[in-house]
C-alpha positions in Angstrom: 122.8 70.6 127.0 124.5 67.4 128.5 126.7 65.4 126.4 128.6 62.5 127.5 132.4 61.7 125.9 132.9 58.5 124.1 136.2 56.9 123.7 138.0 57.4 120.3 135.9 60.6 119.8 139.4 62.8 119.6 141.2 60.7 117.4 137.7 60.4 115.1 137.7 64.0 114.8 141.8 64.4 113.6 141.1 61.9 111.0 138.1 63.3 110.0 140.3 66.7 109.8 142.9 65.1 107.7 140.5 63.8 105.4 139.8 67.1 104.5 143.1 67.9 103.9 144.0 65.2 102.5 141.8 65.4 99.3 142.9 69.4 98.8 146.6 68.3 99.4 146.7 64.7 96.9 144.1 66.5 94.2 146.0 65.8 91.0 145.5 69.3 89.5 147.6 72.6 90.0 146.3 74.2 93.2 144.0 77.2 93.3 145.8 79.9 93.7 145.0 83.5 95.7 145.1 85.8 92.4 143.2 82.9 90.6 140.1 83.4 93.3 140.0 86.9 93.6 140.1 86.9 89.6 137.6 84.0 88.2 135.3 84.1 91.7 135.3 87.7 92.2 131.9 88.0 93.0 132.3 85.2 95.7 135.1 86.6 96.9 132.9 89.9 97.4 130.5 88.4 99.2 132.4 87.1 101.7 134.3 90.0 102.1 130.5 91.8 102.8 129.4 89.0 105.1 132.5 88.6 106.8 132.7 92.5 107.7 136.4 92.4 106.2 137.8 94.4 103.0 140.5 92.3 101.9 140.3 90.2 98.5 143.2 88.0 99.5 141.9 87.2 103.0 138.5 86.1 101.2 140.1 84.3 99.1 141.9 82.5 100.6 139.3 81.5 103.3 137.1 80.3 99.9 140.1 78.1 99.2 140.3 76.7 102.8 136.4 76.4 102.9 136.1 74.6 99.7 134.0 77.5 98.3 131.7 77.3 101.0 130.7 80.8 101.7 129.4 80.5 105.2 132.1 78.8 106.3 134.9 81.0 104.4 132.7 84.4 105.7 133.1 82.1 109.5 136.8 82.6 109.0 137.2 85.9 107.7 135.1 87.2 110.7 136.9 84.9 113.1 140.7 86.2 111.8 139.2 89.8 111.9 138.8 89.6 115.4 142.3 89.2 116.1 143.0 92.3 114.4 144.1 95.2 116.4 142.1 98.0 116.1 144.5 101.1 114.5 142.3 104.2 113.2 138.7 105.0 112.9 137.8 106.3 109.2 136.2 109.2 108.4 132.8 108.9 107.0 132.9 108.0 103.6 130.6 110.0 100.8 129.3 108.2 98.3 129.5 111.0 95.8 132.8 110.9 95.7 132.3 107.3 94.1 134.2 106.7 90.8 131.2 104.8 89.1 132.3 102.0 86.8 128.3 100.4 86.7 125.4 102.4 86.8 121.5 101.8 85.9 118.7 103.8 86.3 115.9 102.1 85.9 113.3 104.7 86.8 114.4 107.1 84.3 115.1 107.0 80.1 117.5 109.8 80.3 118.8 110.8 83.6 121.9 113.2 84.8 124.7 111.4 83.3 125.1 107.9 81.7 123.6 104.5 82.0 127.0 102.2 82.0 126.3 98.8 82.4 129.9 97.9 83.5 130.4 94.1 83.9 128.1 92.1 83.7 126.0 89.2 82.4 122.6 90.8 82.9 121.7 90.7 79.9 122.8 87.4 78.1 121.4 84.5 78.1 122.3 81.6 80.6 123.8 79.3 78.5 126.2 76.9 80.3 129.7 77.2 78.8 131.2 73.3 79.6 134.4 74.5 77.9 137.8 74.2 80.0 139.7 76.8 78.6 137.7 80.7 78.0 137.0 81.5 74.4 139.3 84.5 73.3 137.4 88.2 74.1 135.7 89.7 71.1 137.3 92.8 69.9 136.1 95.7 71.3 136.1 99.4 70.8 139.0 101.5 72.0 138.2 102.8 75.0 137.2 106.3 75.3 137.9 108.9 77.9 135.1 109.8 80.4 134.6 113.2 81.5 134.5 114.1 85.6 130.7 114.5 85.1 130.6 110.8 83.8 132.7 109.5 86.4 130.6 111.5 89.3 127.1 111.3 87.5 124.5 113.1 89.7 122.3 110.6 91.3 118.7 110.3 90.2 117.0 111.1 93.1 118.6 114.7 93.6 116.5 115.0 90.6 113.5 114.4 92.6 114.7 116.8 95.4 114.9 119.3 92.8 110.9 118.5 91.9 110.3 118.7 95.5 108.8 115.4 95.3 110.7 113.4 97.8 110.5 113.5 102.2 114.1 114.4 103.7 115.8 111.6 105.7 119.6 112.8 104.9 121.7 113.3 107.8 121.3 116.7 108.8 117.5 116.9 108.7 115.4 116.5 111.6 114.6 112.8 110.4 118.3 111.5 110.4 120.3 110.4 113.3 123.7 112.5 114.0 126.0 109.4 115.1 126.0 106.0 113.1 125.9 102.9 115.4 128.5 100.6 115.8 127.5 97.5 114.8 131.2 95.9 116.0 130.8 97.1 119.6 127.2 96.9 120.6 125.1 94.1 120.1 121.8 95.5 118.0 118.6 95.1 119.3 114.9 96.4 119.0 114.0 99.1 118.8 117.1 100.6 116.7 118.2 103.2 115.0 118.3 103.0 111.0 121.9 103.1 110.9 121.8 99.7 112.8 119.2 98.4 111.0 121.7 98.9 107.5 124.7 97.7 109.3 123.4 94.4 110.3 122.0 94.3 106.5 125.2 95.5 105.2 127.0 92.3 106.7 123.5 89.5 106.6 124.1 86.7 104.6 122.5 87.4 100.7 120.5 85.0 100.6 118.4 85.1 104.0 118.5 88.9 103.4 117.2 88.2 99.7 114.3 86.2 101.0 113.1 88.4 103.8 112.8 91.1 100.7 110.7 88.9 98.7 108.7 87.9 101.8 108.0 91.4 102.9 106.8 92.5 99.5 104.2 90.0 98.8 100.3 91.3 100.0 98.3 88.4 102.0 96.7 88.6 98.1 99.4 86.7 96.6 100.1 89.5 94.5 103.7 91.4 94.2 103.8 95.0 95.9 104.8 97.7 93.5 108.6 98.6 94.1 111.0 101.3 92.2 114.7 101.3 91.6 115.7 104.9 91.3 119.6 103.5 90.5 122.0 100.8 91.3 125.9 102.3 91.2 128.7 99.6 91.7 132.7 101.7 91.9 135.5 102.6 94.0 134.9 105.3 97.3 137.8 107.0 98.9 138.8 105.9 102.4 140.1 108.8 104.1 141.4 108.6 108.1 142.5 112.0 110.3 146.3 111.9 110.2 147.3 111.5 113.9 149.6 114.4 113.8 148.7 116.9 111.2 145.1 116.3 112.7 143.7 116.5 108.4 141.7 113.6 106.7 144.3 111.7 104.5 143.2 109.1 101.5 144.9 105.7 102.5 143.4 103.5 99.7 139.7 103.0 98.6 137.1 99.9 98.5 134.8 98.8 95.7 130.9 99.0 97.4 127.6 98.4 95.8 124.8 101.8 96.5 121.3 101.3 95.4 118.7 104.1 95.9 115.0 102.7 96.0 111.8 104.5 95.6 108.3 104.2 97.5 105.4 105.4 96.6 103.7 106.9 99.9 100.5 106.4 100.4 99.6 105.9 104.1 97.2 107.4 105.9 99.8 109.4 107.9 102.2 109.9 104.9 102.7 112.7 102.2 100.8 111.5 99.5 102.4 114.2 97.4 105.7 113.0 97.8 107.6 109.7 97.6 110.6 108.5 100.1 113.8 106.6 99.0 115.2 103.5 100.6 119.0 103.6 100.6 121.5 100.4 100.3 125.3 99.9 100.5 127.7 97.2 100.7 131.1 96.1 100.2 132.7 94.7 97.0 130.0 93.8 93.8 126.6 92.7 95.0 123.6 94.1 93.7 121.2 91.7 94.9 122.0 92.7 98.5 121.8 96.4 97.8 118.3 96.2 96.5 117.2 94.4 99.0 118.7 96.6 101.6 117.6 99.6 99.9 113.6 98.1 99.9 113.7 96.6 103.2 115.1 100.3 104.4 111.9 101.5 103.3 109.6 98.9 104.5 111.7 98.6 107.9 111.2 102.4 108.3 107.4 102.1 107.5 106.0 99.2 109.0 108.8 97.7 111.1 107.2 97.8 114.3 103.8 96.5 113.0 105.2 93.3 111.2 108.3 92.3 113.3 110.3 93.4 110.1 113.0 95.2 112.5 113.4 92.0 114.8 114.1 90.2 111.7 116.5 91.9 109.9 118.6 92.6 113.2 118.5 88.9 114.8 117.4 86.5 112.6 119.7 87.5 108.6 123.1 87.1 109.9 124.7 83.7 108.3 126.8 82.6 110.9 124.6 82.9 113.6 121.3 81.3 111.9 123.9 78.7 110.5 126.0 78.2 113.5 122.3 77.5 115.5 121.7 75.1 112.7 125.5 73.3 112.4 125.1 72.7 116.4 122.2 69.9 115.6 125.0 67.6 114.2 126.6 67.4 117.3 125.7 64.9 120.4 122.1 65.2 121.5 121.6 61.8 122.9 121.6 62.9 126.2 118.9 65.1 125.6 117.1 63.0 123.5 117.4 60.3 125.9 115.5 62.0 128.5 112.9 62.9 126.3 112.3 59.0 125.7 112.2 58.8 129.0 109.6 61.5 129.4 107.8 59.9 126.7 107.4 56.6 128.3 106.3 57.9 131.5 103.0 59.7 129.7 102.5 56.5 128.3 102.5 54.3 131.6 101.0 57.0 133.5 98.2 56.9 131.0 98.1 53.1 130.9 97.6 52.4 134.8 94.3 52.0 136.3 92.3 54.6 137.7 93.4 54.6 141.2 90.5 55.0 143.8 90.7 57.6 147.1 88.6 55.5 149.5 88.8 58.9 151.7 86.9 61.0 149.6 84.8 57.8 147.8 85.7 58.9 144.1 88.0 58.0 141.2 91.3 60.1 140.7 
């Protein structure tokens, strides 16, 4: 890629800088603050914190505030400030059963192992644009009532179906399961991977690239929509324990809010167990059920025809935000070298295809 420098082209891009800051810094209204972000845009503020790889609300937030509420940009400089920060433990692994559940649905079943709590949400109202400026007062609600352990730590639908012997065995510690996650952070990810890989690039891929793959991949060459299954969608706080450098135990040091979906598939391959079904498993940080379910399906569909449709080469190169965006943010920049020569190129076709035939009087014919 050749560009060439043109004069002014520093100055143009400080103004063009302060421009930016310019409008933030003479706005006539009260600044955004941090609390204000991670409160009013929490589910923003979650996704960035997913995409960027990064559990920190503030740090989020305060990249949404320097990016203007761009995501891709504000998940840009989360990932860029992470990787200035020093490296200090490795964390045990973390179970999600030892999830305090403040949302959980189960759509496949009526009456499962503990409750359905739908948490917050706006699910189920209707999308009525509010054009208010200041929030209507809360309606009263109902005092709130104690839960028991069993409702905090409600046994997950599928061990339901492992008790019905209807479901295949991937869990760690089966033959099917892989004993050492990979690291996403240190090694590069490419074909053919491990599933561990395969969730971690998922785990961090922008939503909505991640979101569309999903929808792509479920759709038959018949136009019509593949049948797919949530088992449960949980959204609460996990422990995060690391080994205490001298006492050599696994000590709690705070915990993060993730999203787990479990998804089911019905198999029905020639080489499958017809008699059973399998489960496609999803996780990220902060609130974000969209990227769960997809995860969790494309888990499945990854695992059972990845290597005939590509659908592993996909989700590892081509859902990650900042690269697809960063290829796509480059196109802005000087190409008129480049460009130039292919007007160049151009012409020459053309005049080569203009001249003449040109006749070889050696060998008597027309070249």
């Amino acid at each position: 890629m050749g560009y060439s420098g043109a004069r002014g082209g520093l100055d143009a891009i400080l103004a063009a800088e302060a421009l930016v800051r310019g409008a933030r810094e003479h706005d006539p209204a009260p600044p955004i603050t941090t609390e204000q972000v991670t409160g009013r845009m929490r589910l923003a503020v979650d996704r960035v914190m997913g995409e960027g790889s990064l559990y920190h609300e503030e740090t989020a937030a305060d990249a949404l505030r320097q990016a203007e509420g761009d995501v891709i940009e504000a998940t840009h400089l989360v990932r860029a400030h992470q990787s200035t920060l020093p490296r200090l433990a490795v964390s045990e692994p973390v179970d999600p059963d030892d999830m305090v559940v403040l949302r959980r649905v189960v759509p496949a079943h009526r009456t499962p192992d503990g409750p359905q709590l739908l948490g917050r949400t706006s699910d189920y109202t209707g999308r009525m644009l509010d054009r208010t400026d200041t929030p209507a007062p809360p309606p009263p609600t109902a005092p709130p009532v104690e839960r028991t352990e069993s409702e905090r730590h409600p046994r997950r639908f599928s061990e339901l179906l492992r008790d019905m012997d209807l479901l295949v065995d991937s869990r760690p510690g089966s033959d099917a399961a892989e004993p050492v996650p990979f690291d996403l952070t240190r090694h590069p990810a490419r074909p053919p991977a491990p599933r561990s890989a395969v969730l971690a690039s998922m785990a961090r891929a922008e939503t909505g690239a991640l979101i569309g793959t999903w929808y792509r991949s479920i759709r038959g060459t018949d136009g019509n929509i593949h049948e797919v299954t949530l088992g449960e969608v949980r959204h609460g706080r996990v422990p995060l324990r690391v080994c205490h450098p001298h006492t050599g135990t696994a000590v709690e040091v705070g915990e993060v809010r993730v999203t787990e979906c479990e998804a089911i598939e019905d198999l029905d391959g020639p080489d499958e167990d017809r008699g059973r079904f399998d489960v496609g498993y999803g996780l990220c940080f902060g609130h974000n059920e969209r990227k769960a379910i997809a995860m969790a399906n494309l888990d499945i569909a990854c695992r059972r025809f990845g290597d005939r449709d590509g659908l592993e080469q996909v989700l590892l190169l081509t859902t990650d935000g900042l690269d697809s965006c960063g290829f796509l943010e480059h196109l802005k920049l000087p190409h008129y070298v480049t460009f130039r020569s292919m007007i160049d190129r151009k012409r020459a076709v053309r005049s080569a295809g203009d001249a003449p035939p040109r006749v070889d009087e050696s060998l008597g014919r027309t070249c």
